[in-house]
Each structure stands twice: as structure tokens, then as C-alpha cells.
TORMAR-28499 format. One record per residue (C-alpha): residue number from 1; x, y, z. Coordinates in nm, 4 decimals. Example, Ala and Ser with C-alpha at 12.3 -4.5 7.8 and 13.67 -1.06 7.14 Angstrom:
2
@pos = 1; X = 1.2300; Y = -0.4500; Z = 0.7800
@pos = 2; X = 1.3670; Y = -0.1060; Z = 0.7140
REM end
This chain:
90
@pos = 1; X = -2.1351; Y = 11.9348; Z = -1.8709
@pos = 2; X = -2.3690; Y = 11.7162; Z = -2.0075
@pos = 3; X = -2.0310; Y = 11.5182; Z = -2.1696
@pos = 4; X = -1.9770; Y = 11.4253; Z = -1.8022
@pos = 5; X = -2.2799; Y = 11.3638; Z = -1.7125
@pos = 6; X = -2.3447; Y = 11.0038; Z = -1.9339
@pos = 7; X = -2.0102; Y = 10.8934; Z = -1.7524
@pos = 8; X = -2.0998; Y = 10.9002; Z = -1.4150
@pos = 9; X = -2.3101; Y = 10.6481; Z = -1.3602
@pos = 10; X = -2.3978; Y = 10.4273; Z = -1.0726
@pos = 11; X = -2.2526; Y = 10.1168; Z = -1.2043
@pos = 12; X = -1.9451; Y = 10.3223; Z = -1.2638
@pos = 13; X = -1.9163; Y = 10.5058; Z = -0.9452
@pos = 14; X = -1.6167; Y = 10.3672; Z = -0.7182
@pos = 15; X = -1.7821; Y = 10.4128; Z = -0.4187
@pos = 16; X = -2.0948; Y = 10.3007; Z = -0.5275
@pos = 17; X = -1.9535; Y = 9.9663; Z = -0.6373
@pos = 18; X = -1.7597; Y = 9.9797; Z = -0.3128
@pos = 19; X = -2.0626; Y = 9.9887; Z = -0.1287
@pos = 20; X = -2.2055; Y = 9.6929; Z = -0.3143
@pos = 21; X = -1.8896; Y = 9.4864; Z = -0.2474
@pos = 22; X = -1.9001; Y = 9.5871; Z = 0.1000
@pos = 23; X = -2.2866; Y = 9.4275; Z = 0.1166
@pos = 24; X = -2.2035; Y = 9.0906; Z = -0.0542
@pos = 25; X = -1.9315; Y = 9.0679; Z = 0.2014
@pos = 26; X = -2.1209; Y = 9.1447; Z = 0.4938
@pos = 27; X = -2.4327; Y = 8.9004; Z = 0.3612
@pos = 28; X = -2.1413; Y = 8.6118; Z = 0.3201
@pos = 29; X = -2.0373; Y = 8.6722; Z = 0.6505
@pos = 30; X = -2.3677; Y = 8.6953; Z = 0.8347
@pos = 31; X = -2.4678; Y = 8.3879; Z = 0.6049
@pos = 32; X = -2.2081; Y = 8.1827; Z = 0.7357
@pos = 33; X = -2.2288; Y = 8.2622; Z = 1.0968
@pos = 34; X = -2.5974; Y = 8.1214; Z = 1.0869
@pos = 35; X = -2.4761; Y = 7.8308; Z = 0.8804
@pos = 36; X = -2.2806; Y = 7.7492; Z = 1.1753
@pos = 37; X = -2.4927; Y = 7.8322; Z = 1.4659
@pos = 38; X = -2.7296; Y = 7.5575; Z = 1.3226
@pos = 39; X = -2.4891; Y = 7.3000; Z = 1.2566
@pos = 40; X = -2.3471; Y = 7.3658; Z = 1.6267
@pos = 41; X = -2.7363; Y = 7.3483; Z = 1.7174
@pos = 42; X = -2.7883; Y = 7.0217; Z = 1.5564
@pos = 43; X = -2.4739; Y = 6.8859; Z = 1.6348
@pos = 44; X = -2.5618; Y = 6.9522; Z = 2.0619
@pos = 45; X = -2.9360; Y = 6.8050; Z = 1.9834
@pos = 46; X = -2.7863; Y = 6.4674; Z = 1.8475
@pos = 47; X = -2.5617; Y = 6.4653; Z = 2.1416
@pos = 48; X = -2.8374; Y = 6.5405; Z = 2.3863
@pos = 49; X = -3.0443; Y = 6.2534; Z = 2.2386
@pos = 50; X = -2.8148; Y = 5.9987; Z = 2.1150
@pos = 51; X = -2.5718; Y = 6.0080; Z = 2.3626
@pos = 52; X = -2.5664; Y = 6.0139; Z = 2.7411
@pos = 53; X = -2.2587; Y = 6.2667; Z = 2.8004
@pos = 54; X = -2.2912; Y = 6.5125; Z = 3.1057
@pos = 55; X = -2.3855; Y = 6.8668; Z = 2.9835
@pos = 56; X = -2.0110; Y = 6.9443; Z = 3.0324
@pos = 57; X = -1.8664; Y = 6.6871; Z = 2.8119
@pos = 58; X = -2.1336; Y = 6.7783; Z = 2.5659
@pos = 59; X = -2.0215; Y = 7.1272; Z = 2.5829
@pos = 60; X = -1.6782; Y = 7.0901; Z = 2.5523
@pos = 61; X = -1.7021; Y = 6.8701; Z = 2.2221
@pos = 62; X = -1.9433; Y = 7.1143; Z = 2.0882
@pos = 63; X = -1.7291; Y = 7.3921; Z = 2.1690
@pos = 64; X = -1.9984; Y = 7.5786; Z = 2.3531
@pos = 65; X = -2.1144; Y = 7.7041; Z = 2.6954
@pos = 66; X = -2.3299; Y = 7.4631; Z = 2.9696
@pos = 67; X = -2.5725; Y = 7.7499; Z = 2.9187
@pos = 68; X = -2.6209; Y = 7.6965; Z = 2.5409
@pos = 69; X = -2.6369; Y = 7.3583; Z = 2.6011
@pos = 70; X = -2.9146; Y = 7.3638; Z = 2.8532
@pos = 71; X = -3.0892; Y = 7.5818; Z = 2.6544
@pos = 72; X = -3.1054; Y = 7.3399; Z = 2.3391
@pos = 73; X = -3.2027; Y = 7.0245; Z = 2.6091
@pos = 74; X = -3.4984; Y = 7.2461; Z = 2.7695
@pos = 75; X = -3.6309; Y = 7.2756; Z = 2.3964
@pos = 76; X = -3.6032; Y = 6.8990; Z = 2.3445
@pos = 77; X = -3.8186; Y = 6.7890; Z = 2.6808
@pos = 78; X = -4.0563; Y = 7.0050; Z = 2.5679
@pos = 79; X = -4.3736; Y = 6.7622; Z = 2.5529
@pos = 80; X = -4.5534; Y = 6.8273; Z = 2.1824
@pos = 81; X = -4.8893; Y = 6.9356; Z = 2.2015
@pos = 82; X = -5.1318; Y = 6.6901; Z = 2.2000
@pos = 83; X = -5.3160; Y = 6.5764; Z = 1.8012
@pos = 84; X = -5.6604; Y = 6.7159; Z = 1.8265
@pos = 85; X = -5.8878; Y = 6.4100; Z = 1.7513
@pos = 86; X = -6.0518; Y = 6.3834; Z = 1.3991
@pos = 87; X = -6.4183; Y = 6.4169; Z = 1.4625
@pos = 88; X = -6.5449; Y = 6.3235; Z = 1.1334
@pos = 89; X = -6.4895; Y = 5.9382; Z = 1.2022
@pos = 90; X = -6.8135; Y = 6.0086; Z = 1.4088
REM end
């Protein structure tokens, strides 16, 4: 028994290795699908600011919904909060 033992290792198990290929496939994937989500993101924001296509003409090139494209726009008229003065030019 303990022959058998030194052979079955982790890096040797099938299912084990399986399991690690399955992973790396799944991290690709997921990897990938946020790769795209923020080009499609910054491809709707340089539409929205460069451009002055209707929200359905914007969301037909981009290949996504009026919804997804109002939601980007409602982030971009978001006024920036205001620079808090320096006060040590007193």
C-alpha cells in the first residue's frame, strides 16, 4: 500500500487536474466577458459625448438596450463634486 500511495498525487490525479482546467476556463471566460462589457461601456460613453445620435441609434450601433444606454448617459451628467478650496494660501 504504501507503493501506491507516492503515485497518487494531486498533480497526478485526473480529476484533480480536471478541476484545474475547468477553473482556467471558467476565469478566461468570465475575464473576457468583463473585457467586453467595458469596451461596450466606453464605446456608448464616446458616443454619448462625441456624437449627437438619439439614444436609439446609439443603441443599435452599440449593440445594446435604450436602458443600458441611459444608464451610462445618467452617469455622465452627473455634476463632479465641487474642489474643496486650499486654505493654506491664507
Amino acid at each position: 500500500m504504501d507503493d501506491l500511495t507516492g503515485y497518487f498525487t494531486m498533480e497526478r490525479d485526473f480529476v484533480y487536474i480536471r478541476g484545474q482546467m475547468d477553473g482556467m476556463e471558467k476565469g478566461l471566460k468570465k475575464g473576457e466577458e468583463k473585457a467586453l462589457e467595458k469596451n461596450t461601456k466606453k464605446i456608448v460613453r464616446n458616443l454619448l459625448r462625441k456624437t449627437n445620435f438619439t439614444i436609439a441609434k446609439i443603441a443599435d450601433l452599440a449593440d445594446v438596450s435604450q436602458y443600458y444606454v441611459r444608464k451610462i448617459k445618467k452617469t455622465l451628467s452627473k455634476p463632479k463634486a465641487a474642489a474643496i478650496p486650499d486654505r493654506r494660501r491664507a
